[in-house]
N, C-alpha and C positions, 0 to 999 in steps of 0.2 A: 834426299831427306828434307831437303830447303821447301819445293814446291809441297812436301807431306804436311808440312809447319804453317806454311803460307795457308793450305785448304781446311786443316784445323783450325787457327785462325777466322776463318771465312766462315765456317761451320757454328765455331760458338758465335760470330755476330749474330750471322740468322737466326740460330735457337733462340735470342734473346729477344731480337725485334720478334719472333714470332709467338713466344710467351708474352708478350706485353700483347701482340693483336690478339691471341687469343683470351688473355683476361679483359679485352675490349668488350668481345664476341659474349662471353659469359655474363658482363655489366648486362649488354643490353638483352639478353638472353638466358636464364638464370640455370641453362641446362647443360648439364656436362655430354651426358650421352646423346644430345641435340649437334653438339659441337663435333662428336666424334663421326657421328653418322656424314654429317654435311659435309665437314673438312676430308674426308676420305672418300667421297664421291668426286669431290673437286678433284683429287690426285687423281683420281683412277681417267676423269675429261682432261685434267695434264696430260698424263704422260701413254694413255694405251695410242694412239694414233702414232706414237715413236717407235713406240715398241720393236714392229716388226723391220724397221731399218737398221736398226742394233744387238738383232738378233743374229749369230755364227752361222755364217752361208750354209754351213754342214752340220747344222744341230748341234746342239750339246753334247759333251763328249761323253758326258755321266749323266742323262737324265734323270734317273732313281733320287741318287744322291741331293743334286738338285732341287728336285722337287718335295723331297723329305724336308730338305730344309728351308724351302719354302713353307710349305705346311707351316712349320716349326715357327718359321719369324713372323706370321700372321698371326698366330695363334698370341704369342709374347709379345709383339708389338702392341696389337688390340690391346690385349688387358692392360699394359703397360700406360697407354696412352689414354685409357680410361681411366688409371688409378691418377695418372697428372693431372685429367681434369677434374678429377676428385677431390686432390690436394689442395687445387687452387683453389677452392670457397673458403680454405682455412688458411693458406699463408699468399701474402704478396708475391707477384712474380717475378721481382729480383733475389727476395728472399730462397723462394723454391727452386729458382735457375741457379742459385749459390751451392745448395743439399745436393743438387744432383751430383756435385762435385765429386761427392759422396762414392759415387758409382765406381770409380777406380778400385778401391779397396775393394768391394763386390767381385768384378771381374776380374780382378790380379786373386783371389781366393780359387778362384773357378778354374782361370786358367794355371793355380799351382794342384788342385786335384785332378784334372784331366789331362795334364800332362806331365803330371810325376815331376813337376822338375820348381826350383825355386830360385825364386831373383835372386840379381847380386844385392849385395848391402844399399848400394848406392840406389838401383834401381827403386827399392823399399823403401829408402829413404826418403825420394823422391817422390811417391806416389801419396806416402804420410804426408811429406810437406804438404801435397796440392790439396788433398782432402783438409787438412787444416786449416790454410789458407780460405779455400769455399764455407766452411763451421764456420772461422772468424766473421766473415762478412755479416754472418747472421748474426750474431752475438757484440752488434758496435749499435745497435738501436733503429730507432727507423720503423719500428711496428713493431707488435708482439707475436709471439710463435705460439702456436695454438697445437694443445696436448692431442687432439681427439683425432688432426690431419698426418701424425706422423706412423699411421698404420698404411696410407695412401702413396705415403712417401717410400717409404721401405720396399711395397710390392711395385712399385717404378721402377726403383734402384734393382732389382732382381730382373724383374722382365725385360729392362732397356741393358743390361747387362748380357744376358740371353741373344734377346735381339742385334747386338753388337758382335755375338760369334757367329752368328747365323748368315749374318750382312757379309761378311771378310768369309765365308764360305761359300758364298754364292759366287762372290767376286771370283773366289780360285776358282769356280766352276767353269766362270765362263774367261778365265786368261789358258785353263788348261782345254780349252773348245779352241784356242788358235787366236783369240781376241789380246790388242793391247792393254795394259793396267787401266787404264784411262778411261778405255772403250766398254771394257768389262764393268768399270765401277757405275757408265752410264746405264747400260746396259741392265744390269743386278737390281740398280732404282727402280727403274720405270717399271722393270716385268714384277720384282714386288709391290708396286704403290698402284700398280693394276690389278695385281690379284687382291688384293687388300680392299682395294674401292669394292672389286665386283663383289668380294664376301661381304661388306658391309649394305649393298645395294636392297637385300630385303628388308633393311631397317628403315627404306624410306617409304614404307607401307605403315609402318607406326609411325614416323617421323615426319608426316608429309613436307615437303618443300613448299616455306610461306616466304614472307617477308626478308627473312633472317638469312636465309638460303645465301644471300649474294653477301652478305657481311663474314661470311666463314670464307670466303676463296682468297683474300688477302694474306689469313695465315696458312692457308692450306699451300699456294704459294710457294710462300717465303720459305716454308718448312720442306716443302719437295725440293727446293733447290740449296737448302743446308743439308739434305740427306745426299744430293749426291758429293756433294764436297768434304764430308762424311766419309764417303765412302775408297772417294780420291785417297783423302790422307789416312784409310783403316787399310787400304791396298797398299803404301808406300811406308810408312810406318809402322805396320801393326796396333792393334785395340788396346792395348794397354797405355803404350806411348801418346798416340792420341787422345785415350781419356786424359790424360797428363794435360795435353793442348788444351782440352775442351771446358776443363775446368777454369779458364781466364775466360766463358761464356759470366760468370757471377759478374768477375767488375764489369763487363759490357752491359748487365742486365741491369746491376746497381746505377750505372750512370744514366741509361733509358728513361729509368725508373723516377730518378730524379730529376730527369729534365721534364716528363710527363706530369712531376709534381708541382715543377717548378713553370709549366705553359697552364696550369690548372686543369691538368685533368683528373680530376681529382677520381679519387674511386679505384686506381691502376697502380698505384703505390704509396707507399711516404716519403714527406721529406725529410732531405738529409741535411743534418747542421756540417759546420765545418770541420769541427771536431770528431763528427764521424767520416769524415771523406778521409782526413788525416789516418785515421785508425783501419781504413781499407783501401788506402793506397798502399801501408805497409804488408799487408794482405796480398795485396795485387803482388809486390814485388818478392814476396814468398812465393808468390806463381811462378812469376820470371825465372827466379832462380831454381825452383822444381823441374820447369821444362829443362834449362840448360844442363841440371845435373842428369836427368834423366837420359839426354839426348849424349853426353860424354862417356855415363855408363856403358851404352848400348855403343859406342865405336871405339873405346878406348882399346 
């Protein structure tokens, strides 16, 4: 569970540096669905030349299965990832990396209707703290929150939700094909972030590839390589648990945020006074203590 903790950890770094490149990309670029096309062509030149070394000597053990839920996290991903770059013209990207926190609640509803069963006290407990903790962040200053982006917000939290059962099912697909946890979580990435680039690839007929092209690969990137560490800790921990981890992605995004404020770059966030750092370390340390309670329910 330690190395699960360590790759959540890892996971919300990345999302954070890669919300901030990607509201770079957007400054200089003022186009969401510009960003989605580019950044998911990049992935697809990441990762398909891997692909076939990480695929099970003997095929997949359940292709059907598989490939339904491929289907499935393409489909929810996209929108999902299009409704983030939608957000982002309305809230700052330490702000919106704080909401996602949000997403636990979402997927702990999901997974208490599809599989009949319901946390312990603790566990609930835990997932309220961390959701509160990511709210707080928003609610200590630093920008204002704008009414019209949180229809944006919500169909993220739903779709990356989705996308997060689909992800830890693909992984069983290929650990129950005879692959290590590990190999599997590599594995599940790449042949998704390949089928994804190639559905996205007739958007560069509307989209052609200019200037801007090469300013998307930095977060496309950073963001392939938080998905597989993603994917590490949603195979060793399960998706609920890690949403837990992944919500300390806000104070990683808040402190980004303000050092980008604090080098001038202006336009990528606000700054933060002292008295709000103060007000979201306490935040922070509601994280802390969410994971730990989280991590004692689950082996007590």
């Amino acid at each position: 569970m330690s190395f699960g903790i360590i790759c959540g950890l890892c996971t919300a770094l990345l999302n954070s540096i890669g919300y901030l490149l990607s509201a770079a990309f957007l400054k200089r670029c003022n186009s969401p669905v510009k960003l989605l096309i580019f950044a998911q062509t990049w992935m697809m030149i990441f990762s398909l030349p891997a692909v076939w070394f990480l695929l099970p000597e003997n095929g997949i053990a359940d292709p059907v299965r598989f490939f339904s839920y491929l289907v499935l996290w393409v489909i929810v991903f996209f929108t999902g990832q299009g409704a983030f770059f939608m957000a982002l013209k309305y809230f700052e990207a330490s702000r919106l990396s704080s909401l996602l926190g949000l997403k636990i609640i979402v997927l702990t509803v999901i997974y208490m209707l599809v599989k009949h069963a319901v946390p312990s006290g603790g566990q609930i407990l835990a997932v309220l703290m961390s959701a509160a903790a990511a709210v707080m962040i928003n609610w200590t200053g630093g920008g204002s929150l704008k009414n019209k982006g949180w229809f944006f917000v919500f169909a993220t939290l739903i779709c990356f939700s989705l996308a997060d059962i689909s992800e830890t099912i693909l992984v069983t697909c290929m650990m129950d094909s005879g692959l290590p946890t590990l190999h599997s979580a590599f594995a599940a990435t790449l042949v998704s972030y390949s089928a994804l680039g190639i559905c996205s690839l007739p958007g560069l007929f509307f989209f052609k590839p200019d200037k801007n092209f090469k300013y998307s690969a930095p977060y496309a990137l950073v963001w392939l390589l938080s998905q597989v560490a993603l994917l590490c800790c949603f195979a060793l921990v399960q998706p609920v648990f890690g949403n837990v981890i992944l919500a300390s992605r806000g104070i990683f995004s808040v402190a980004l945020g303000a050092l980008a404020a604090w080098l001038g770059l202006r336009g990528l966030d606000a700054r933060i006074s002292r008295t709000q750092w103060i007000r979201r370390a306490f935040a922070a340390l509601l994280m802390v203590l969410a994971i730990a309670l989280y991590s004692w329910s689950v082996n007590r």
